[in-house]
C-alpha positions in Angstrom: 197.1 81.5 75.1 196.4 82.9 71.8 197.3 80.9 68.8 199.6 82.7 67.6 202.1 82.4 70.4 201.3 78.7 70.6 203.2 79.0 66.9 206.1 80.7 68.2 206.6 78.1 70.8 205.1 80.1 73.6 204.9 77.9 77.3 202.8 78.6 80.5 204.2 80.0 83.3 203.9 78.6 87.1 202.3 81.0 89.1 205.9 81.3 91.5 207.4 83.0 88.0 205.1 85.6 87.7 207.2 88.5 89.1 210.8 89.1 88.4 211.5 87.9 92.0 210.4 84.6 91.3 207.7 85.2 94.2 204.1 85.7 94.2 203.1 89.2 92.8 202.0 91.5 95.6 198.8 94.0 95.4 199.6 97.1 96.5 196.6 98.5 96.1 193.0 97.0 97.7 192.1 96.7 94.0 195.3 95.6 92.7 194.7 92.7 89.8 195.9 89.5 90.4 197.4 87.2 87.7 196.0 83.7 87.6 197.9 82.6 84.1 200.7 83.9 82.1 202.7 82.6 79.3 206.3 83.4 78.1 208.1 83.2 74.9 211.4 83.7 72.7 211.0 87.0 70.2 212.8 89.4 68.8 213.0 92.8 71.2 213.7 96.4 69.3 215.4 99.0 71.3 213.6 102.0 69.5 216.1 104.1 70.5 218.5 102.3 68.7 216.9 100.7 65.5 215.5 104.2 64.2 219.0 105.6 64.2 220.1 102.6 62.1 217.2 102.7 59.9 217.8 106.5 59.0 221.7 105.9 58.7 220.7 103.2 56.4 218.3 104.5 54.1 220.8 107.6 53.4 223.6 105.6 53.2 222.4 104.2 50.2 220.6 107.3 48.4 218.0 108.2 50.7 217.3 112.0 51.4 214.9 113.3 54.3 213.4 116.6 54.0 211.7 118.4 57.2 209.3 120.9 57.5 207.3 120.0 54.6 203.3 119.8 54.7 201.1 118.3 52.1 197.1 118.8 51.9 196.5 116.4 49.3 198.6 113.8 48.0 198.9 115.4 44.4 200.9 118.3 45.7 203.6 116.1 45.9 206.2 117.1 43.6 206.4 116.0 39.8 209.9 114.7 40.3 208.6 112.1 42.1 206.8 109.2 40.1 206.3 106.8 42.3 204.6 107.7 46.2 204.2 105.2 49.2 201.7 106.8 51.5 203.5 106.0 55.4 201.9 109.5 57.0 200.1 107.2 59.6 197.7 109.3 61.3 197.9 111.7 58.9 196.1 109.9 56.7 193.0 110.9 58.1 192.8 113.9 56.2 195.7 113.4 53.4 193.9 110.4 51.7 191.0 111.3 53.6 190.5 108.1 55.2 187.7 108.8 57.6 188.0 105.3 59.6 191.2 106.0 60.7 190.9 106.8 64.2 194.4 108.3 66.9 194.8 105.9 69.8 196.6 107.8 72.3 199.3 105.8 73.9 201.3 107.0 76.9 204.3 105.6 78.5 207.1 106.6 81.3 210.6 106.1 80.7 212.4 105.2 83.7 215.7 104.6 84.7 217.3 101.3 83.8 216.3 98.2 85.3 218.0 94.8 85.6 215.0 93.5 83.5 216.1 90.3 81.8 212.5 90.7 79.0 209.8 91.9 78.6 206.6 91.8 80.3 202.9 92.5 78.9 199.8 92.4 80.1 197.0 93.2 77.2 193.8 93.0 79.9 192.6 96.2 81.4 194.4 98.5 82.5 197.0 97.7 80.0 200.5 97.2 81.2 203.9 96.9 79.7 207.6 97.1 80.9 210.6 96.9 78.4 213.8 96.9 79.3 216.3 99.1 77.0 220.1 99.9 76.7 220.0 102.9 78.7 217.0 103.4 80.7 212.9 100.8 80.6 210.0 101.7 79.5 206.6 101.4 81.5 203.0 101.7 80.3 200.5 102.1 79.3 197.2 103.5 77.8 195.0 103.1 75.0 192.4 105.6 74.6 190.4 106.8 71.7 192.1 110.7 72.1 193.6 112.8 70.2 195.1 114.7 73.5 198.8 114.6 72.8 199.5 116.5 76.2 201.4 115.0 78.8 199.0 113.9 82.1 200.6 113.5 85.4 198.0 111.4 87.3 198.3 108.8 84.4 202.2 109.0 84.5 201.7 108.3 88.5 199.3 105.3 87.7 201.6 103.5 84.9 204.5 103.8 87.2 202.6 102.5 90.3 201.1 99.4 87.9 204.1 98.9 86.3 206.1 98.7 89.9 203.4 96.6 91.2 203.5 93.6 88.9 207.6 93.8 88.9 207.7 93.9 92.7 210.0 96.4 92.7 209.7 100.2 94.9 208.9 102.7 91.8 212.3 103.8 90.1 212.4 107.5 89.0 210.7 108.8 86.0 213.0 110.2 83.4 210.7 111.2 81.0 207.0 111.3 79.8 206.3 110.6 76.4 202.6 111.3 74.7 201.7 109.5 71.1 198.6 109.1 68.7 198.2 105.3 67.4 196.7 105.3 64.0 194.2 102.7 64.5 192.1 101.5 61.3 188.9 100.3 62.1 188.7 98.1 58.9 192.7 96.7 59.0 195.5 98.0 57.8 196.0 99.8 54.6 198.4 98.4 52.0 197.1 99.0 48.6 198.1 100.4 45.5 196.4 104.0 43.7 196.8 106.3 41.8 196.4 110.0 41.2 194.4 111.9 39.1 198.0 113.1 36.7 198.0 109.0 36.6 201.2 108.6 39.2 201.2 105.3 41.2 200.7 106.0 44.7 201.1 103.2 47.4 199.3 103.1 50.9 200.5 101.8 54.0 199.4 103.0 57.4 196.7 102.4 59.8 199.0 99.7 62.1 197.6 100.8 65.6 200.4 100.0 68.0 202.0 97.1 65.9 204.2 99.3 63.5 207.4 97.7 64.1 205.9 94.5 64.4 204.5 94.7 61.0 207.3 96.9 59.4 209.1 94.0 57.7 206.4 92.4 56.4 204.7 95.5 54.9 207.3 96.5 53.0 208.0 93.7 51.3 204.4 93.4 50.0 205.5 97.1 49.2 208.2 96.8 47.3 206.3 94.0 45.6 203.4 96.4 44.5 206.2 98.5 43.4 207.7 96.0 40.4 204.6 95.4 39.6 204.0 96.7 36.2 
């Protein structure tokens, strides 16, 4: 158990509670892992579907203005009305900063129709595996490749579902939807640092989160907002 959860309060499971069924997790497949160890704990759980509605909402309630279809090569062809730029492009930053150890972790998932899913469950070691239940349908995955691929595959799509299915005990629901995405994974850590341009404008960096964006989100931008009162 890492140390981390230890902090949070996190508890080992007994090997009976390893599948939503309260029995013992069954291998499908000849080669189907078995779980030896698992641990649970109490965290907040973000309905994406949700949250990013609430965030945009919020942010033009109070001011806020979002502008689409607008492409930048370099960082000083922002425009002069701005004075002050916080650098979020997130993979993008590969070639906007240029930040050349930024690298696109592709990440696939399956959304699936709902599932009386009371949390969450992960499984980190190879393959990687995650259900999460949502409002309106649960999400299964995963992978975490070094690709820049952004199309669709089906034989992966079949394999998450099958994995996913496996370790719930549960016969495979139908697959709603398939959804393709590029990580931006920073080799040296994340970025959060302050800049500036060459016309002497403050610019503020903060991408290269991997998969741990929302995780993160609330802690980077405070240190964010604190670069930004500095003088």
């Amino acid at each position: 158990m890492p140390d981390w959860a230890i902090a949070l309060g996190a508890r080992f499971l007994q090997p009976s509670a390893f599948s939503v069924n309260a029995g013992p997790t069954r291998a499908a497949e000849p080669d189907g892992r078995i779980f030896l160890s698992a641990f649970t704990l109490t965290v907040p759980l973000t309905d994406t579907t949700i949250y990013l509605d609430y965030l945009k909402k919020r942010f033009l309630h109070h001011g806020g203005s979002i502008r689409e279809g607008i492409n930048f090569n370099r960082l000083d062809e922002v425009g002069h009305e701005f004075d002050l730029i916080v650098n979020c492009s997130g993979i993008g930053a590969k070639e906007l900063v240029p930040d050349v150890t930024l690298e696109p972790h592709r990440g696939q998932v399956a959304i699936v129709s709902k599932l009386a899913l009371p949390y969450a469950v992960v499984c980190d070691d190879p393959p990687l595996m995650y259900a999460i239940p949502r409002s309106n349908d649960c999400l299964f995955g995963g992978t975490n490749e070094l690709s820049d691929n952004r199309e669709v595959d089906a034989v992966v799509t079949k394999r998450i579902v099958a994995e996913c299915s496996r370790v719930l005990n549960i016969d495979a629901p139908p697959v709603i939807a398939e959804r393709v995405g590029l990580r931006p994974f920073r080799r040296s850590g994340i970025c959060l640092r302050s800049d500036r341009l060459c016309d002497g404008r403050p610019v503020l960096h903060n991408y290269g989160h991997g998969g741990s964006g929302f995780t993160l989100s609330w802690g980077c931008a405070a240190e964010v907002l604190a670069l930004a009162k500095q003088p």
